[in-house]
LOKESE-824031 format. One record per residue (C-alpha): residue number from 1; residue in three letters; x, y negated, z negated. Coordinates in steps of 0.2 Angstrom, whole numbers, plus 2048, in hexadecimal, padded with zeros to 3 digits. Example, Ala and Ser with C-alpha at 12.3 -4.5 7.8 and 13.67 -1.06 7.14 Angstrom:
<recs>
   seq   type     u     v     w
     1    ALA   83E   816   7D9
     2    SER   844   805   7DC
</recs>
This chain:
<recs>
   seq   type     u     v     w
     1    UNK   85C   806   7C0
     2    UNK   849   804   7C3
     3    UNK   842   807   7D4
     4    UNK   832   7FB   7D6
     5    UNK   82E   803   7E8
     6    UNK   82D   814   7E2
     7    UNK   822   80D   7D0
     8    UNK   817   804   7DA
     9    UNK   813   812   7E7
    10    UNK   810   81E   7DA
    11    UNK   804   814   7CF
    12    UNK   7FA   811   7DE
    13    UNK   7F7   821   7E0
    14    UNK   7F2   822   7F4
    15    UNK   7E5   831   7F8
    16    UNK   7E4   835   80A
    17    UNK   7D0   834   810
    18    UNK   7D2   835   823
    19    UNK   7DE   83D   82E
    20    UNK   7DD   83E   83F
    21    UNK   7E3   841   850
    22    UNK   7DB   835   85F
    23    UNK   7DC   837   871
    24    UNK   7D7   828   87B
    25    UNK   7D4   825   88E
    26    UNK   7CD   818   899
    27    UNK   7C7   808   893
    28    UNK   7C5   809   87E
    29    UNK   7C1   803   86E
    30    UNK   7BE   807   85B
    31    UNK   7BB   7FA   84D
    32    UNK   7BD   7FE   83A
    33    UNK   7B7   7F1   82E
    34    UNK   7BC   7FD   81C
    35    UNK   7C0   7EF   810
    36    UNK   7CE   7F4   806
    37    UNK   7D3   807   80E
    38    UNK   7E5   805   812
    39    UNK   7E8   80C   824
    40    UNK   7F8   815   82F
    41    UNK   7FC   819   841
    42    UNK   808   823   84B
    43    UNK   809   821   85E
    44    UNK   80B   830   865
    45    UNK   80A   82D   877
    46    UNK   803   81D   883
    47    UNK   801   80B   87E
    48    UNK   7F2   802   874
    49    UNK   7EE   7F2   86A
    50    UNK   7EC   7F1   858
    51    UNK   7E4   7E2   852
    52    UNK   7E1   7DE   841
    53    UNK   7D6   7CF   83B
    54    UNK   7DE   7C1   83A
    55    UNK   7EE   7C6   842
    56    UNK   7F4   7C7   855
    57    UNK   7F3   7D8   85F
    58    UNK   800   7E3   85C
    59    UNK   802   7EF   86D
    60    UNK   807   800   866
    61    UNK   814   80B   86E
    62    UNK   81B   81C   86C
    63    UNK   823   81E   85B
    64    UNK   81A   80F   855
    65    UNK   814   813   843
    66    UNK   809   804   83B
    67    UNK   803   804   829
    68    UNK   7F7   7F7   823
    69    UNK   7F6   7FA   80E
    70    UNK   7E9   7EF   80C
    71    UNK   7DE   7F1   81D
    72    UNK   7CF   7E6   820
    73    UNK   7C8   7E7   831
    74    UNK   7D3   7EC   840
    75    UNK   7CD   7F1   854
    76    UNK   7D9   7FE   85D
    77    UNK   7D7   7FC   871
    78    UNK   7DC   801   882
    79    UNK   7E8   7F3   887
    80    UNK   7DB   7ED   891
    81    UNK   7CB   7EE   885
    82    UNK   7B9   7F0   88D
    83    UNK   7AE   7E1   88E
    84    UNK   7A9   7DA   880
    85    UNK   798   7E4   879
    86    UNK   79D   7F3   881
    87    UNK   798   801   872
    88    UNK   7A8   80C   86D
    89    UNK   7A7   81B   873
    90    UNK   7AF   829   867
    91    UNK   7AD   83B   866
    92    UNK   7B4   848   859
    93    UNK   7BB   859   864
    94    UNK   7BE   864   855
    95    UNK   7C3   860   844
    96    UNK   7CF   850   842
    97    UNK   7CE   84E   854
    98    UNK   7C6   840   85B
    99    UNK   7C5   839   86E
   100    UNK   7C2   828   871
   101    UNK   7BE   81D   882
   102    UNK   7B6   827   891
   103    UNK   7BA   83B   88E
   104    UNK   7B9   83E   8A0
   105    UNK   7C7   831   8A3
   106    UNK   7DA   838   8A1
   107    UNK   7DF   836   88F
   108    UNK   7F0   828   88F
   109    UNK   7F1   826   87C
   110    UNK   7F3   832   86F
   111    UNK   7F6   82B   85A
   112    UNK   7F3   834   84A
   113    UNK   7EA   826   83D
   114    UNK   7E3   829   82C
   115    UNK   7DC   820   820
   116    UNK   7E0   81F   80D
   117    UNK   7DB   819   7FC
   118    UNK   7E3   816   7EB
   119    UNK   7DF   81E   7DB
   120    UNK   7E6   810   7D2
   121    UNK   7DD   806   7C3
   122    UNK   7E6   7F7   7CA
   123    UNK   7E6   7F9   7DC
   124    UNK   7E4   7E8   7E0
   125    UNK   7F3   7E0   7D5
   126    UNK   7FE   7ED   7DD
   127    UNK   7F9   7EF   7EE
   128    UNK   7F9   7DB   7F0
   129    UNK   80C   7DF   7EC
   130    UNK   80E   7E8   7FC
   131    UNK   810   7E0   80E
   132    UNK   802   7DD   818
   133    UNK   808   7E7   826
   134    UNK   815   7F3   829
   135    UNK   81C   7F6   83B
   136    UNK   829   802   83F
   137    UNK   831   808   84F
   138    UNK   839   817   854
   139    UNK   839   820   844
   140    UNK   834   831   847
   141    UNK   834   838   832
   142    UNK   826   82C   831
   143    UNK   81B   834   842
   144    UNK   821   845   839
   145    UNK   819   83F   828
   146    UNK   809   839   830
   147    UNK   80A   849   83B
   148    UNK   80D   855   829
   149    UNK   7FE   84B   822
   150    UNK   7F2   84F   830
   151    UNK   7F8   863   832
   152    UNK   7F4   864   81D
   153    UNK   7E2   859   81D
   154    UNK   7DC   865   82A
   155    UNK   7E6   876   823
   156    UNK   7DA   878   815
   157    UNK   7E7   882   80A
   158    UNK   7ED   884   7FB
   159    UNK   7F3   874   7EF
   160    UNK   7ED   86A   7FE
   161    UNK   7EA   859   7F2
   162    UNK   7FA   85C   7EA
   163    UNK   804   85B   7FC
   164    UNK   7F9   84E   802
   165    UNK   7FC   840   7F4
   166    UNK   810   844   7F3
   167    UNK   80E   845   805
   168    UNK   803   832   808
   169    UNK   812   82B   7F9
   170    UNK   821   830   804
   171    UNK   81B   829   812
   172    UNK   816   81A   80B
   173    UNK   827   818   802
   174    UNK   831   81D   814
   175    UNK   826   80E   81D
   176    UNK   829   801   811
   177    UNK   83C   806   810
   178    UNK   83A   803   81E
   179    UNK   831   7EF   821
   180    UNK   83E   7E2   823
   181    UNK   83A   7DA   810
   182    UNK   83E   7C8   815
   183    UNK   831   7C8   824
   184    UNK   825   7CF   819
   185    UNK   817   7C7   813
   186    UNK   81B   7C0   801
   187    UNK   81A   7CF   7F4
   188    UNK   825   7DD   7EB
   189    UNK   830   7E1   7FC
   190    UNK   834   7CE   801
   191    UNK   83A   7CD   7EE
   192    UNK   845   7DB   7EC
   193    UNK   84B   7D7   7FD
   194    UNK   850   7C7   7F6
   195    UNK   862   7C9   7EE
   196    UNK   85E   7BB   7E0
   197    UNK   84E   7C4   7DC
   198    UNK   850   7D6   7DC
   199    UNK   85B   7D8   7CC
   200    UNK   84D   7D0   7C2
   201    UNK   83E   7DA   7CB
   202    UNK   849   7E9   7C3
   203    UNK   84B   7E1   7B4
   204    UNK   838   7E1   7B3
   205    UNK   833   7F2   7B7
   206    UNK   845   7FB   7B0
   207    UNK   83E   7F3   79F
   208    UNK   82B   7EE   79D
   209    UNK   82E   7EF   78B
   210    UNK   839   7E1   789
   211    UNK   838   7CF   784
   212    UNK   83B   7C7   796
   213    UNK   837   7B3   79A
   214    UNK   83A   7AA   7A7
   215    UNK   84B   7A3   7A2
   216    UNK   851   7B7   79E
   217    UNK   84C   7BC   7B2
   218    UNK   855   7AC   7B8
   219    UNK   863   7AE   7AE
   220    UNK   861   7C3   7B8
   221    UNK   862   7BA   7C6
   222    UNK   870   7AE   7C3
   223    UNK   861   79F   7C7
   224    UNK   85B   78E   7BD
   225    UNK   84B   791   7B5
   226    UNK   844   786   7C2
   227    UNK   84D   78C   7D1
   228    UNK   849   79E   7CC
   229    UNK   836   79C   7C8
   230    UNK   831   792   7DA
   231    UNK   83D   7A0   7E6
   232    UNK   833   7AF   7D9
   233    UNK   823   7A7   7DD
   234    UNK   825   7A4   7EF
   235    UNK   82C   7B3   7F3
   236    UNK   823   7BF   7EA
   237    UNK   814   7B6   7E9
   238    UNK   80F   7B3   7D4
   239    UNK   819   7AA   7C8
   240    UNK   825   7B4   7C0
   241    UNK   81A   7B8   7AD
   242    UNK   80B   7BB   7B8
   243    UNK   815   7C9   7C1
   244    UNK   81C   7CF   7B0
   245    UNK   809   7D0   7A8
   246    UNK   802   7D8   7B7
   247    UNK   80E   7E6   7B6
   248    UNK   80D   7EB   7A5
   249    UNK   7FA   7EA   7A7
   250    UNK   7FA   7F6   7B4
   251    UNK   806   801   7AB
   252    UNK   7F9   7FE   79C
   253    UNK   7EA   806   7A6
   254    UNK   7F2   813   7AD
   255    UNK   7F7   818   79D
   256    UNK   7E6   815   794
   257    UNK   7DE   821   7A3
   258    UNK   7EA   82D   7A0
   259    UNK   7E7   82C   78E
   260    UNK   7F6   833   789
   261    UNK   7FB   829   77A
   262    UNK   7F3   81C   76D
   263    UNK   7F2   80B   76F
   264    UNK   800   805   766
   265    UNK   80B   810   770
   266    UNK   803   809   781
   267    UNK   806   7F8   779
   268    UNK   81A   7F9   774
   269    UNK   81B   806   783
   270    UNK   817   7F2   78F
   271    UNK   81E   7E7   784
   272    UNK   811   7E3   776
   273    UNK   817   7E0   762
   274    UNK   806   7E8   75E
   275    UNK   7F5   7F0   764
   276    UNK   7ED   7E1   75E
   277    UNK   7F7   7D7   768
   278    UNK   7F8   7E2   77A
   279    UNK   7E3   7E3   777
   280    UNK   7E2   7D1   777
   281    UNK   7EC   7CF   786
   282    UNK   7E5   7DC   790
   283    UNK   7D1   7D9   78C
   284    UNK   7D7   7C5   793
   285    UNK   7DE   7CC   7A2
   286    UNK   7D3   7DB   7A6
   287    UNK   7C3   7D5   79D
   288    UNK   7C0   7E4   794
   289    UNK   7CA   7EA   783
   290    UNK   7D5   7FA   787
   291    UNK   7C9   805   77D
   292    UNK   7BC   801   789
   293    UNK   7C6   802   79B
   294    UNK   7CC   813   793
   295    UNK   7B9   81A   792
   296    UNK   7B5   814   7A4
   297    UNK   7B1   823   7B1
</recs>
């Protein structure tokens, strides 16, 4: 069987661009307003609030691992911030090292963060597919991940992109395994979390070739058509065809970058009875014809 976790990560392609390790003491803040740079945390030692826009505080602990795929703006703070105006005060002890709050106060909270990006053509179709937040407790494989990350970033040695990107993809795989799917946000997790819907999300990435309808993936999930189509769209988030379309789009433009067969292989490769066909679709949902999307930088 397909595993749609697994093809989502890896079309993403996550790229570490920070890692670091952060000391804090005293009375602290720091803002990040990076639009679209997903973002991780591992408590380490000590207490601190993570608030995201939009969402309530979350008070971080030790073992505490956050990930945030599609990060906005976010403050991390002493549980009792500074007043209100009060410039952040940060300084960078070495390399990947950063202390944060007054340096001459004793340092209570230690957490390894980094920031990321995705490589993917489609980045947006897929990551909106992810939950908003991830937050898991106790799990020390993910504090060693995000530790492995950090010690490679700063190492500077050989295959160091290479360890890095398989690195960022198992730990992005081991914290959504790890999300309760049905308290998720709606997306891919809260649908295959859903026993009903997770034969026909399979169905749909084990086969992006095939004919599928909405009445074939209800039938997957022993649903009526109508039944099937409004629990699909609540829980996952699109309708059913737009999932399937979205998909074999983004299969389509990781294949067109790649460049590794012609287009009438791409189109029957997602589903398409011809190039002519697949070109019209694609150029309606992308904008531009496949040709055209191959030869951009």
């Amino acid at each position: 069987m397909s595993d749609p976790l697994a093809e989502i990560v890896a079309l993403l392609k996550p790229v570490p661009s920070i890692a670091k390790l952060v000391t804090a003491g005293g009375a602290w803040w720091v803002e990040r307003r990076d639009l679209g740079h997903p973002f991780y945390c591992a408590m380490v030692e000590g207490r601190c609030l993570l608030t995201i826009a939009g969402r309530p505080p979350i008070v971080l602990e030790p073992g505490d691992f956050v990930l945030v795929p599609q990060i906005h703006a976010f403050t991390m703070s002493s549980l009792r911030p500074p007043p209100p105006g009060t410039t952040p005060q940060r300084l960078e002890t070495s390399p990947g090292v950063f202390r944060l709050g007054n340096p001459d106060a004793p340092a209570d909270v230690t957490a390894m963060v980094g920031h990321c990006s995705f490589l993917a053509n489609d980045k947006q179709l897929l990551s909106a597919l992810l939950p908003d937040i991830v937050h898991a407790q106790g799990e020390q494989r993910l504090t060693d991940l995000v530790r492995m990350i950090h010690a490679e970033m700063v190492g500077g040695l050989a295959a160091r992109e290479m360890i890095l990107s398989r690195l960022l993809e198992v730990l992005f795989i081991d914290a959504l395994r790890r999300a309760e799917g049905a308290k998720t946000s709606p997306g891919l997790l809260r649908g295959l979390s859903d026993l009903r819907l997770a034969p026909a999300l399979r169905r749909i990435h084990q086969d992006p070739s095939g004919g599928v309808s909405v009445e074939d993936l209800a039938k997957t999930s022993a649903m009526s058509r109508s039944a099937f189509f409004d629990r699909f769209r609540r829980q996952v988030g699109v309708a059913p065809m737009e999932y399937v379309t979205g998909w074999r789009m983004a299969l389509a433009k990781d294949l067109l970058v790649r460049r590794e067969a012609p287009l009438v292989e791409i189109a029957t490769r997602i589903g398409y009875a011809s190039a002519s066909a697949f070109s019209v679709a694609f150029t309606r949902h992308v904008g531009v014809t496949p040709g055209y999307f191959s030869r951009i930088p």
